[in-house]
Structure formats: C-alpha cells, structure tokens
N, C-alpha and C positions, 0 to 999 in steps of 0.2 A: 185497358191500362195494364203496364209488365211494374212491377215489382222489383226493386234490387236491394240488396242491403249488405251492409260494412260497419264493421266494430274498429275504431283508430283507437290505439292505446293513446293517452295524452301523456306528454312529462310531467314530472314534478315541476310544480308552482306554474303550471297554466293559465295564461290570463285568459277567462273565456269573456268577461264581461268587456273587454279590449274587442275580441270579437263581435259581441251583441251589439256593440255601441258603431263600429266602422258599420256596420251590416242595417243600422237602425238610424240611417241621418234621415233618410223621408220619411217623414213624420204620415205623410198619406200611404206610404207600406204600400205601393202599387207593385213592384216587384219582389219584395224581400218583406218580412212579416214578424215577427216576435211570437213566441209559443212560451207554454208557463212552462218549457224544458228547454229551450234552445232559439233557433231561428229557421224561417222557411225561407228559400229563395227562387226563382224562378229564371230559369234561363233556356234561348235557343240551341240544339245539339243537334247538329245533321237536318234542319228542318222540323226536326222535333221539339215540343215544349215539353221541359221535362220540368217539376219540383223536387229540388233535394232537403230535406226533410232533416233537420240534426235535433237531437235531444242528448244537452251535456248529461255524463255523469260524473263523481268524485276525481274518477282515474279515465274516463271513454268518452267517445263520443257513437251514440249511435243513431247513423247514418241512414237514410231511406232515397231511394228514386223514382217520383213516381212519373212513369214515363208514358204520355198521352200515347192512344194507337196499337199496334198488336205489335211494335215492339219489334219487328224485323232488323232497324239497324244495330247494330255491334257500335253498342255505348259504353260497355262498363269501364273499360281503360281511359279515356276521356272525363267520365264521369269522376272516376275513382280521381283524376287529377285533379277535375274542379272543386273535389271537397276538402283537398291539400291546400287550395289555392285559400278558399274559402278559409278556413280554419286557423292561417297560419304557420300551416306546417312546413313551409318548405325550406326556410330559412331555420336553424339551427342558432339560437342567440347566444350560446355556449363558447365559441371561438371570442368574439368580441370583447365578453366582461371579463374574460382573459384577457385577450390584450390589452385591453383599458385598466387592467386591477388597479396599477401602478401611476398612471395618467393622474396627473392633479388635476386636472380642469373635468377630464370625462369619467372618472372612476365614482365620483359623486352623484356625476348623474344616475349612472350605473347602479349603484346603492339604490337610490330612490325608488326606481324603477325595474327591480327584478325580475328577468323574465320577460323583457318587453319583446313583441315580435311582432313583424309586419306581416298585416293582414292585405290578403291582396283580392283582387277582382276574381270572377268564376275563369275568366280567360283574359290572353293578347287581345284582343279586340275591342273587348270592356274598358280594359286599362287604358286603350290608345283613344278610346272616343272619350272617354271619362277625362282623360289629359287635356284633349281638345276643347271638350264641352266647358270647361273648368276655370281653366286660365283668364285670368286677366278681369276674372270678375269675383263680385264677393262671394261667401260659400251659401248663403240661402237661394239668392240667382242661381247659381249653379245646380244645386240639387233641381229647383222647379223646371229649371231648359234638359237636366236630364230624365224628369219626370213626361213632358211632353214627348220625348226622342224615345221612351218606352213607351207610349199611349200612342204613338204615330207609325214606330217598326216594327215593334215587338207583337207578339199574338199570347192569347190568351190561355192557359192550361186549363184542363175542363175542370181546377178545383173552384175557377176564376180568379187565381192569381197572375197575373200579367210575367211573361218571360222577354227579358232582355235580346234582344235583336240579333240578329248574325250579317255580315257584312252583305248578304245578298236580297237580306230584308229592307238595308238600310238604302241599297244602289237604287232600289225601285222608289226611291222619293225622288223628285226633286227639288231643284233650290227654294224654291216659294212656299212649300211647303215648309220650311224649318223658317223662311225670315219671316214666313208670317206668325211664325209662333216664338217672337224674341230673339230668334238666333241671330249675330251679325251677320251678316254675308261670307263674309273671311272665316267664321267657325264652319257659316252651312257647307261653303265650297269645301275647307280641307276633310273635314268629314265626307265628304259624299266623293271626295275623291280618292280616298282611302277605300271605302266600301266598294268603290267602282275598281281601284286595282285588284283588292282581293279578289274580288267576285270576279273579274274577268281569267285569274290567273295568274296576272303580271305579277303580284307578289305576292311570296310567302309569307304567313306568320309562324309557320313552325320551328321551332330551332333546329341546327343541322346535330345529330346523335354526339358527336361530342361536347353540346353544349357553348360552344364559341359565339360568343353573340357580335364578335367583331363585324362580323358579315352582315347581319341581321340590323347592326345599327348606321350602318353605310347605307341599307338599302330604304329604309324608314329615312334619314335623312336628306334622301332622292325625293323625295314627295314633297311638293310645294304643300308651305303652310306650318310644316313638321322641322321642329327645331331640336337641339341638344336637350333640354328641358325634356321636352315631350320623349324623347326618345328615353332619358335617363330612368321618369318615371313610370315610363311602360315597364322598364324592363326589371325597375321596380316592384310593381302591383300585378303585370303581367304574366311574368317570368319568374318572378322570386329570384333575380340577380341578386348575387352578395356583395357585389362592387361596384356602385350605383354610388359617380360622383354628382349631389343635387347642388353643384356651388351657383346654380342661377336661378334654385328656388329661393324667393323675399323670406320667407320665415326661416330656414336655415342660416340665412346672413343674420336675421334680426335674435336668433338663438346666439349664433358666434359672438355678435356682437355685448349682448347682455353677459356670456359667460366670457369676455376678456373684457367686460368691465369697462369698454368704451365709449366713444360720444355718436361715434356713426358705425352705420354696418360698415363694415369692409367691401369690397368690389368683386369682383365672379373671380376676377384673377388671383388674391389674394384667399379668397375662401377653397377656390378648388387646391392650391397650393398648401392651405393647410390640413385640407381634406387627407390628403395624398400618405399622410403620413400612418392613418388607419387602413391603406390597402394591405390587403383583400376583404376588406372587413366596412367600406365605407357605405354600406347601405344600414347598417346597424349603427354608424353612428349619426347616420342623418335621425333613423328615426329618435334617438335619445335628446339629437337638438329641437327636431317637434316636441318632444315631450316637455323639454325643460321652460318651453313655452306656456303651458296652459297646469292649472292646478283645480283638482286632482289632473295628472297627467293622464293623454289619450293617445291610443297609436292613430292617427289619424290626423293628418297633416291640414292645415288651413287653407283659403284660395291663395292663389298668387299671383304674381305679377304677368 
C-alpha cells in the first residue's frame, strides 16, 4: 500500500457538515464511510482502488490516499483533484452572494445559507452515471440501484471498503446484469453505453485545458439516452462548472415557483429564461433554490424528473 498525503487550507465559514451529509446518503456506507473526524471514500483510479481518507479541522482538512498495490501509477494530480471535487472546493461561492447581495428574491436566500457550495462526485463519470442512475425516480430507489452499480463494478480496497467503478469496470457488464438488479432497461442501456464509449476511446471525459465545456457537452449529448439535464448536471457535480443552467430539474422549477409565490411551477422555457440573468454565476444559484427547498437547508439536490 503507497501513502500520499495533503493539507487544503479551508475558507472562512466552511460548510463541512454540507460535505458529510452529500457524502453520507447510503445509509449502508458501501463506498463512502463517516469517521469521528471526517469522511472516507472509496473510488477507482487507473485500475487502482485507492481510499481518500479526510479528517476536518477548524481551518484544514487533512487529507490521506491509501492507495492498494506498490503504487507505480502517477496518481497524485488526479488524486489531488478528486479531493477538490469531494470537498467542495472548486466552485468559489464568493462571486454569486455578490451578485445577488442586491437581488430581492435571491439575496435572502443567500442570508440564510452563507457559504453554501456544491459538493460534487470524486469524478466526470460518477457524476454522469449518478445522473443517469437517478432520474426519474425517487431519491431512496436511487441511492439502493447505485448501491448494487458499486457491488456489481466497483472492486474492493484491501481496507474492505468498496471503490466506485471506472468506465471500463462498468463496459464488462452486461445489460441483464443491471435489469436484473432494478435497473430499467433504458438506464441499463445508456449507462453501459457511456462506459462502452469511454472505454473504447470514442469519448473523452477530460475537458480541453482551456476549460470550454461547449465541446464536451455537444459530445455527451451525441450519446443516445443523455439529455440536456444529464449533461447540465455532470458538469455540475462533474466539473465544478459555474454556469450550469438546471431549468429542466423538477425541484429547481418547484423552488422558483414557491419563491415568486405562484400557483404552478413555471415551464423549462420560462425558468432557464430567468435563470439567464445570474450568468456566469447560475450553478450557485440553482444550488440556493435546492436549498430553499428543505429546512435546515442541504447542498444536495432531490430526485427528479
């Protein structure tokens, strides 16, 4: 077993319990685990099962990898992202409750919720199977179909905590293996059709160095099964985009709707349309309309349609 380790200074006003709580919906801890300092998680890297290991402190977080094997692949840049990914850190909540200060409708939320940031998956792939696994059904189903999709791909770290799949884990199923364990047919196919692109090669999940994700979401939307939805919130949870319009997630509509005080949600066209007005900034305020939904508020958004 190799060893890595990293100290992330945290900001002022940190929501780490925001973190413990996204990081703690499977209640059976098959890949992600709660510790009396932090949270453990388990995920595939290069073929490797590695656990990243965090124990918050007042102002840190400090960081551990334990990474099965002697350790020959070159992880720690990867690694070092997934615990960005993990933590929160990628998105900067800072611009937004700026430009909201002034906002009647969103500056209140803002108040409430100091600090909020979206917490995203260890990687693109997590997010996009998590998208897929997700949808369209309620959030307990969901978590259990992604608990079998880690007990089926995923491989085991020798602490015996189970690590999340990598797309070439996932290509060596197939279809009968996921409908016989709940999955529709339409989730097992665009899953396993996603894993079969990656893994062949035909698509990339890495962004290109300047960060343009225009390219990245043309090509995700070539993949039968994979809608604007899935793509938005990949690149949401994924990517840590700061510009993530969600106007055809149900809770986002049913947020707008409660905070203009009306009889029905609004329609995709009329939400992304008012969405538009917080760019470059609209993934911060999708997630303050999840929040305005549940009390105590959570970064952590509900199923959907």
């Amino acid at each position: 077993m190799t060893l890595l380790h990293w100290t992330l200074p945290l900001p002022a006003g940190y929501r780490r319990d925001d973190v413990i709580a996204f990081h703690s919906r499977d209640t059976e801890a098959v890949a992600e685990q709660l510790t009396p300092a932090g949270l453990r998680k388990g995920i595939l890297l290069a073929g490797v099962p590695v656990v990243l290991d965090v124990a918050f402190t007042p102002d840190a977080a400090i960081c551990q990898a334990d990474i099965d094997g002697d350790g020959d692949a070159d992880l720690e840049t990867p690694l070092h992202g997934a615990l960005l990914n993990i933590l929160g850190l990628r998105i900067d909540p800072q611009p937004f409750a700026l430009l909201a200060a002034a906002d009647p409708l969103l500056a209140p939320l803002v108040r409430v919720n100091p600090g909020l940031r979206i917490v995203q998956s260890a990687s693109p792939f997590e997010a996009l199977t998590w998208a897929i696994i997700g949808q369209q059904i309620n959030l307990p189903f969901a978590i259990a179909l992604r608990r079998t999709f880690i007990l089926q791909a995923g491989r085991r770290h020798g602490s015996g905590l189970w690590c999340y799949p990598e797309a070439r884990d996932v290509a060596r199923l197939s279809i009968e293996d996921l409908t016989s364990r709940k999955f529709s047919r339409a989730k097992a196919e665009t899953v396993l059709r996603l894993a079969r692109l990656v893994d062949d090669g035909e698509l990339s999940l890495d962004l290109p160095p300047s960060g343009d994700v225009a390219a990245m979401s043309q090509a995700l939307l070539a993949v039968k099964g994979i809608g604007p939805w899935t793509v938005n919130y990949a690149l949401l949870r994924g990517y840590g985009y700061a510009d993530c319009s969600l106007h055809g997630d149900v809770a986002i509509r049913a947020a707008l709707q409660k905070l203009l005080g009306e009889d029905v949600k609004p329609d995709m066209a009329r939400t992304e349309q008012w969405l538009r007005q917080y760019a470059p900034h609209r993934t911060m305020a999708a997630a303050h309309l999840w929040a305005s939904l549940h009390a105590p508020a959570k970064n952590n958004p509900p199923a959907v349609e």
